[in-house]
KOLKOL-536997 format. One record per residue (C-alpha): residue number from 1; z, x, y. Coordinates in nm, 4 decimals. Layout:
{NUM, {Z, X, Y}} ...
END
This chain:
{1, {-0.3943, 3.3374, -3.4234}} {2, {-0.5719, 3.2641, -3.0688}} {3, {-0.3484, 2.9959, -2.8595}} {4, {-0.5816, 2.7733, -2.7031}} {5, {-0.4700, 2.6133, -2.3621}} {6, {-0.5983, 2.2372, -2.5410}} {7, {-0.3179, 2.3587, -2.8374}} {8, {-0.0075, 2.4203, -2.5135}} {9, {-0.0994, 2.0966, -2.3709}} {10, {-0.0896, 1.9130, -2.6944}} {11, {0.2843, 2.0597, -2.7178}} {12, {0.3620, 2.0251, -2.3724}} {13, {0.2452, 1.6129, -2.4618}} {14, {0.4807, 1.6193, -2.7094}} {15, {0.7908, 1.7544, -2.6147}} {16, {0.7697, 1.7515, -2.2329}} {17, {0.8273, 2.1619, -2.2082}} {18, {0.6990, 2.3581, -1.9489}} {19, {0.3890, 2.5016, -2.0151}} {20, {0.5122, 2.9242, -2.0327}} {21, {0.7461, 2.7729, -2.2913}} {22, {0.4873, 2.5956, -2.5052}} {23, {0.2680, 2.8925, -2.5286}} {24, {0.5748, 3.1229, -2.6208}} {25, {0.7210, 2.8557, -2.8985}} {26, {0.3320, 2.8905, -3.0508}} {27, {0.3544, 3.2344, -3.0429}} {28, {0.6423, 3.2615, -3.1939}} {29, {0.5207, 3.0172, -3.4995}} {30, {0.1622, 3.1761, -3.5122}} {31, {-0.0031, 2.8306, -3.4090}} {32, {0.2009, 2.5950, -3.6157}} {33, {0.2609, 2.2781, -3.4352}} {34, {0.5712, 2.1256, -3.5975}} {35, {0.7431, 2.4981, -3.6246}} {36, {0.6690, 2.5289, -3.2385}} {37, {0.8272, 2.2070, -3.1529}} {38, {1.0996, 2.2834, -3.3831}} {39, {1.1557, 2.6028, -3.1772}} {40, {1.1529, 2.4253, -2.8987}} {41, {1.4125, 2.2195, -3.0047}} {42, {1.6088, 2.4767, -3.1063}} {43, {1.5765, 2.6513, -2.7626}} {44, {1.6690, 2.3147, -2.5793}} {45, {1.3691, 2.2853, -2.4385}} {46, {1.2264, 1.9448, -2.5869}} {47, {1.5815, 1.7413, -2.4847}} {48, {1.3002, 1.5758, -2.1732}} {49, {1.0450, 1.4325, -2.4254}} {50, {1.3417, 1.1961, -2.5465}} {51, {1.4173, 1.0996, -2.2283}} {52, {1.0652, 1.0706, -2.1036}} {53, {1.0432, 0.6526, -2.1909}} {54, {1.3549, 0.5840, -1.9969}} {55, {1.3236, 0.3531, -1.6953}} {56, {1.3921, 0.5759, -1.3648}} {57, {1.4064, 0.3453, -1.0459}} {58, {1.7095, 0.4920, -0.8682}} {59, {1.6872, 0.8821, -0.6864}} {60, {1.6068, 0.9861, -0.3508}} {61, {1.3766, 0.9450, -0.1004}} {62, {1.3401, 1.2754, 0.1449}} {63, {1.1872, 1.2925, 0.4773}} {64, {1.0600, 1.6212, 0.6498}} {65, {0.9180, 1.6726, 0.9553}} {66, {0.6995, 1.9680, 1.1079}} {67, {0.5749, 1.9365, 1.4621}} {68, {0.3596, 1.6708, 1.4287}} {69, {0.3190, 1.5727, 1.0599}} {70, {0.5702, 1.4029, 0.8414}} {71, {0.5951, 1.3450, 0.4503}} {72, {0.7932, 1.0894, 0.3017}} {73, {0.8408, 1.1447, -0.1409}} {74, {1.0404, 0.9482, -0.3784}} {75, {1.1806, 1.1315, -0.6245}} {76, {1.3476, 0.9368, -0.9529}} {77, {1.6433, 0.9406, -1.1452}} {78, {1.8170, 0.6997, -1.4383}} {79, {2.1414, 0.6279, -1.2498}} {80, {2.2402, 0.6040, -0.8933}} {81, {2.5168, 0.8999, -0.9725}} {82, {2.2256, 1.1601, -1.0287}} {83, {2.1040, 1.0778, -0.6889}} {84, {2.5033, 1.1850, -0.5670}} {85, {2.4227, 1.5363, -0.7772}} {86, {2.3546, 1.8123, -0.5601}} {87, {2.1495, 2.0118, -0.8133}} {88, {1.9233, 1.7117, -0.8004}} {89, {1.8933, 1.6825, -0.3884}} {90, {1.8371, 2.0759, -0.3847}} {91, {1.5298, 2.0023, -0.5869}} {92, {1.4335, 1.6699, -0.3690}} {93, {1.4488, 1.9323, -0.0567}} {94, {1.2810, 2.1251, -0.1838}} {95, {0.9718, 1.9028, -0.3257}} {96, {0.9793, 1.7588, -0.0172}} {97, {0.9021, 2.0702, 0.1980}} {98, {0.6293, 2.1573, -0.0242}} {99, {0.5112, 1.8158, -0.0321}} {100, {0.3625, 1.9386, 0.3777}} {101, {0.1131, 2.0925, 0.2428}} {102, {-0.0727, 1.8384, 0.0207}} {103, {-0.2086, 1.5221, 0.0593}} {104, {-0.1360, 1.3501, -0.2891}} {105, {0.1013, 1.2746, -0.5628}} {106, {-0.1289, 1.4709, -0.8255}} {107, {-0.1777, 1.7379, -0.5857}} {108, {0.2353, 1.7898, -0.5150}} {109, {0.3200, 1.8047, -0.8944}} {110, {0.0557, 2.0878, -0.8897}} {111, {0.2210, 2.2369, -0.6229}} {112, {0.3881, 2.5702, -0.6810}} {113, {0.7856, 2.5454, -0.6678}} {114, {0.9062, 2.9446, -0.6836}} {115, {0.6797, 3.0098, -0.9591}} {116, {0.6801, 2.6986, -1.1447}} {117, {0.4919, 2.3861, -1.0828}} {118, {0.6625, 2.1028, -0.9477}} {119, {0.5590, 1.9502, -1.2463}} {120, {0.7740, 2.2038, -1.4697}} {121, {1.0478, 2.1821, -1.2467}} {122, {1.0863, 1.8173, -1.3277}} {123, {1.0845, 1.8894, -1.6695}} {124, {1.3572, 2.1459, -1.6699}} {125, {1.5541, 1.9340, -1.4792}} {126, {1.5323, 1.6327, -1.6983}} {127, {1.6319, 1.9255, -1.9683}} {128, {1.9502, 2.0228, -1.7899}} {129, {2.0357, 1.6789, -1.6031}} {130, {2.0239, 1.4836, -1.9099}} {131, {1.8187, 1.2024, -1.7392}} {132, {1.4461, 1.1125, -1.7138}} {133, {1.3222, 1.1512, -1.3231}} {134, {0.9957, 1.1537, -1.1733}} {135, {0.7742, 1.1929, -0.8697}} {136, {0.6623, 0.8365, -0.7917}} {137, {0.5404, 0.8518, -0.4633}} {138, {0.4763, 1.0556, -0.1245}} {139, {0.3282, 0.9221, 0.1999}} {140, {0.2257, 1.1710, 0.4932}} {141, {0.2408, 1.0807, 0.8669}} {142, {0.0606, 1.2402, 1.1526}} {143, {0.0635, 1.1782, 1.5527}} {144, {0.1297, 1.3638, 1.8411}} {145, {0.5028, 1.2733, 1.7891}} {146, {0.6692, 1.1779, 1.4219}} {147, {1.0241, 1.0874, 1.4084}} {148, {1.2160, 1.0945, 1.0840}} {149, {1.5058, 0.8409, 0.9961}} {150, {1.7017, 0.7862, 0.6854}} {151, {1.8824, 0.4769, 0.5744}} {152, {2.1912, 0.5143, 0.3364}} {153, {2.1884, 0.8718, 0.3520}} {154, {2.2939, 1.1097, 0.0132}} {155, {2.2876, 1.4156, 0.2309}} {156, {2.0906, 1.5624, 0.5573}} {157, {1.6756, 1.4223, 0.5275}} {158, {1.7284, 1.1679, 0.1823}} {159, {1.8767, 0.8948, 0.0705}} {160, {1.7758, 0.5280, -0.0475}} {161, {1.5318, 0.4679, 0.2604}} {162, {1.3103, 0.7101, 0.4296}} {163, {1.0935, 0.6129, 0.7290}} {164, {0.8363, 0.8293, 0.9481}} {165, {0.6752, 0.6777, 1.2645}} {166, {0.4419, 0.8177, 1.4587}} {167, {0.3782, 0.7931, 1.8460}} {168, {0.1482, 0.8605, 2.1454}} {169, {0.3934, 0.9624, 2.4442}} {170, {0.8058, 0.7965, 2.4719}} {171, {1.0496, 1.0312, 2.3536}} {172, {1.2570, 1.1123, 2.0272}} {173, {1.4944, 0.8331, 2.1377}} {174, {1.2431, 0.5499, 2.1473}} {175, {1.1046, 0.6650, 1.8049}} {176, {1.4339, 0.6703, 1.6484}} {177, {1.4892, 0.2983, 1.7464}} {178, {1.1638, 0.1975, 1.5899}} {179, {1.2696, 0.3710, 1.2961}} {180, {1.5626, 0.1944, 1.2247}} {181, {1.3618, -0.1411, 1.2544}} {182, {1.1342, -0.0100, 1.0536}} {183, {1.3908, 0.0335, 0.7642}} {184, {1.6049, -0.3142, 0.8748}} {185, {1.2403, -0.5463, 0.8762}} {186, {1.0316, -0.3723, 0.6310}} {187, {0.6974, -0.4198, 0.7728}} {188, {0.3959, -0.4931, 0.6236}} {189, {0.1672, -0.3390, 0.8373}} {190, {0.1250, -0.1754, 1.1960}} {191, {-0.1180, -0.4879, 1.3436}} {192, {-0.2904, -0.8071, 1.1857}} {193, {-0.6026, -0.5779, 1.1596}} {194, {-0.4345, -0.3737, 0.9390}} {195, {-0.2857, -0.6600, 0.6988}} {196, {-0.4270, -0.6911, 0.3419}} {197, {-0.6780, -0.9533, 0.3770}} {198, {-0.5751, -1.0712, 0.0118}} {199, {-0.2295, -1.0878, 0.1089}} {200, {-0.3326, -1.3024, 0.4282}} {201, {-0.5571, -1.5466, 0.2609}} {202, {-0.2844, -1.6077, -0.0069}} {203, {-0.0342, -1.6771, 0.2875}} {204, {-0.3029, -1.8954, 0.4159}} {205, {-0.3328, -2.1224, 0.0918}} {206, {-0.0175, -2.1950, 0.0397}} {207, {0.0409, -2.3188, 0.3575}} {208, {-0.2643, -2.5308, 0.3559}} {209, {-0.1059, -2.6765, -0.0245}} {210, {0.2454, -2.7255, 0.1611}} {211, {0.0830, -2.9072, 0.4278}} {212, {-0.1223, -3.1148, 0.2216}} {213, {0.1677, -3.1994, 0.0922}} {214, {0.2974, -3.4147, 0.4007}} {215, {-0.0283, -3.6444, 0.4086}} {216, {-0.1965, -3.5717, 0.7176}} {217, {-0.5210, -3.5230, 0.8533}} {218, {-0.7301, -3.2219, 0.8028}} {219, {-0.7706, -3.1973, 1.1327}} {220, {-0.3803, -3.1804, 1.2001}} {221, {-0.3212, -2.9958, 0.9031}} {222, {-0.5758, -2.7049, 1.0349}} {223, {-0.3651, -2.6948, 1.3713}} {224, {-0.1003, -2.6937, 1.2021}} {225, {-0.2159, -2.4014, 0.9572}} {226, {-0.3256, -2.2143, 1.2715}} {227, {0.0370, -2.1947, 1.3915}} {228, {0.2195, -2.0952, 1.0854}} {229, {-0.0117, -1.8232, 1.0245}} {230, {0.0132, -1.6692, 1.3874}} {231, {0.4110, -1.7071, 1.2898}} {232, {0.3605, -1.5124, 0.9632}} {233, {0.1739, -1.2226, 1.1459}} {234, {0.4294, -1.1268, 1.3842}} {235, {0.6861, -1.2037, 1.1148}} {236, {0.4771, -0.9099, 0.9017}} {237, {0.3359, -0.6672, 1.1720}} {238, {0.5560, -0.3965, 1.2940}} {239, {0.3440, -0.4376, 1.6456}} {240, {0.4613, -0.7824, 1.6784}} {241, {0.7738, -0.8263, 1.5373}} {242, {1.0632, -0.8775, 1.7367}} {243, {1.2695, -0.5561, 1.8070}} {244, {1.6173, -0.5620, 1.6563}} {245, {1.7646, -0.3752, 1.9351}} {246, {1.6310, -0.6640, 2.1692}} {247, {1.4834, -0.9855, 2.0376}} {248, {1.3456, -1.0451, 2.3696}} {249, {1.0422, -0.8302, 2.2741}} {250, {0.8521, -0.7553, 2.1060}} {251, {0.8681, -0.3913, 1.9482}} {252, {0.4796, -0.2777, 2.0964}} {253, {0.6448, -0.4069, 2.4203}} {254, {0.9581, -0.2427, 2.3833}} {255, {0.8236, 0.1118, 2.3306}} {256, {0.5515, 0.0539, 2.5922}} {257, {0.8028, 0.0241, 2.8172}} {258, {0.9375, 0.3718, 2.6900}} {259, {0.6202, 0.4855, 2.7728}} {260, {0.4946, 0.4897, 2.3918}} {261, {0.2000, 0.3594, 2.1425}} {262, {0.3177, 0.3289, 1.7935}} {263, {0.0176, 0.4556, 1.5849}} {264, {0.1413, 0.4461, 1.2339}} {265, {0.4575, 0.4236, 1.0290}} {266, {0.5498, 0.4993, 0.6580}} {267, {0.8680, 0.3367, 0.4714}} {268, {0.9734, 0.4437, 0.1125}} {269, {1.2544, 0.2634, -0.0452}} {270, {1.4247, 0.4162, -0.3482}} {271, {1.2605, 0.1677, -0.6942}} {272, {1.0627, -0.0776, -0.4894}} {273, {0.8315, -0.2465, -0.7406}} {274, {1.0152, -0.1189, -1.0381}} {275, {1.1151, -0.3476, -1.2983}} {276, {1.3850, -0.2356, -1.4810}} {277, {1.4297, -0.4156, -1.8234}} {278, {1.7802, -0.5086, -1.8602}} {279, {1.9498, -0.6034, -2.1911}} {280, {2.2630, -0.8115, -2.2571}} {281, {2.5544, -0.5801, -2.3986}} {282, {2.4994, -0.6817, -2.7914}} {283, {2.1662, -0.5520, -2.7505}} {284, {2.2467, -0.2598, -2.6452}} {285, {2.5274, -0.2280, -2.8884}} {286, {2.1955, -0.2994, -3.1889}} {287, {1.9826, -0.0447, -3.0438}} {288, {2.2328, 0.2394, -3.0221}} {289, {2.3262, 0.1905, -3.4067}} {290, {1.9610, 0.1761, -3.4711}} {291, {1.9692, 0.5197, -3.3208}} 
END
């Protein structure tokens, strides 16, 4: 019987097996579906579909830097302890490197990995690991200078908080400063031009309904609106927030006094945005007899 590719994706679907060893296990069983993903299981090569549903927000972020272009990828595990594994950061490094020469998530799980995809890599890591993982995110950098810093670092280039910034002029020094605001003020942007204008309008309406609130004119209120939102851009911007190594400026003042324009930045924190269900203990203790 012909194996179809639309047949190997339908078992990859299923089980979560590479895709060499879903056209072998329908080889082997002549086209039968359920035969090939009971040789799979056989082989030990369905174990990731089972964990495929499991909640992964902790892992790795990895940083790499070449000349002047920088990537930034999150890679995800179950448990914090995986991230401490060093099978798993060998495989981080290594998506990370290859994550240089793509532009997208889609395009980096395509990526070729020694002859497998990332893709299949994942899966026959989940296999051997024992956890569910996945490649949530990657963010690339360019400038005439990137600088690279990690925050709460697993091993050299990842750990919980990667950062990239990128700069006109200054030296390594100056950019490694920035960095480490970068990862202490978490940013939401490089300038007020660059702000999500849903994100500042919401900001703005609230503050109008607090200030409302207190029973005053419109006309003081909208002076008084006009303040709190130039507070809540330098609060947000990167440009004009003050820089933790000196308050007294700002950090576009501090590293033009280093000779430097900051012309981009990227921060990846291990989870952000993932909620993880959490149940109390006698639920879990239900849904493990449940099996």
């Amino acid at each position: 019987m012909a194996i179809t590719a639309a047949m190997v994706k339908e078992l990859r679907d299923s089980t979560g097996a590479g895709m060499m060893d879903a056209k072998k296990a329908l080889t082997e069983t002549e086209g039968n579906m359920d035969e090939a993903v009971d040789w799979l299981r056989t082989k030990g090569l369905a174990k990731a579909a089972k964990k495929s549903g499991r909640t992964a927000a902790e892992g790795l972020v990895a940083v790499v830097v070449d000349g002047g272009t920088g990537v930034a990828v999150e890679v995800n595990s179950e448990t914090d302890f995986v991230g401490k594994n060093a099978e798993f950061q060998e495989m981080v490094g290594k998506i990370a490197f290859a994550a240089l020469g793509v532009d997208d998530v889609d395009a980096l799980k395509a990526a070729d990995l020694g002859g497998k995809t990332v893709a299949d890599t994942l899966t026959d890591k989940i296999a051997t690991i024992g956890e569910n993982m996945s490649v949530r995110r990657m963010a690339k950098l360019e400038g005439d200078t990137v600088v690279s810093y990690v925050h709460n670092a697993a091993t050299g280039g990842m750990g919980k908080i990667g950062v990239l910034v990128a700069l006109n002029g200054g030296d390594a020094a100056i950019g490694k400063q920035v960095a480490m605001h970068i990862a202490a003020a978490n940013p939401a942007a490089l300038s007020e031009a660059d702000m999500d204008p849903a994100v500042v309008e919401k900001e703005k309406q609230v503050q109008m309904d607090i200030a409302r609130e207190s029973g005053k004119p419109e006309q003081v209120i909208e002076k008084m609106i006009i303040g709190r939102m130039k507070k809540f851009v330098a609060e947000s911007t990167l440009l004009n927030q003050a820089f933790v190594v000196n308050p007294d400026l700002t950090v576009e003042a501090a590293a033009k006094e280093a000779g430097a324009t900051i012309t981009g930045f990227v921060r990846l924190e291990v989870g952000e945005g993932i909620e993880v269900e959490k149940e109390d203990f006698a639920a879990e203790v239900a849904k493990a007899a449940q099996g």
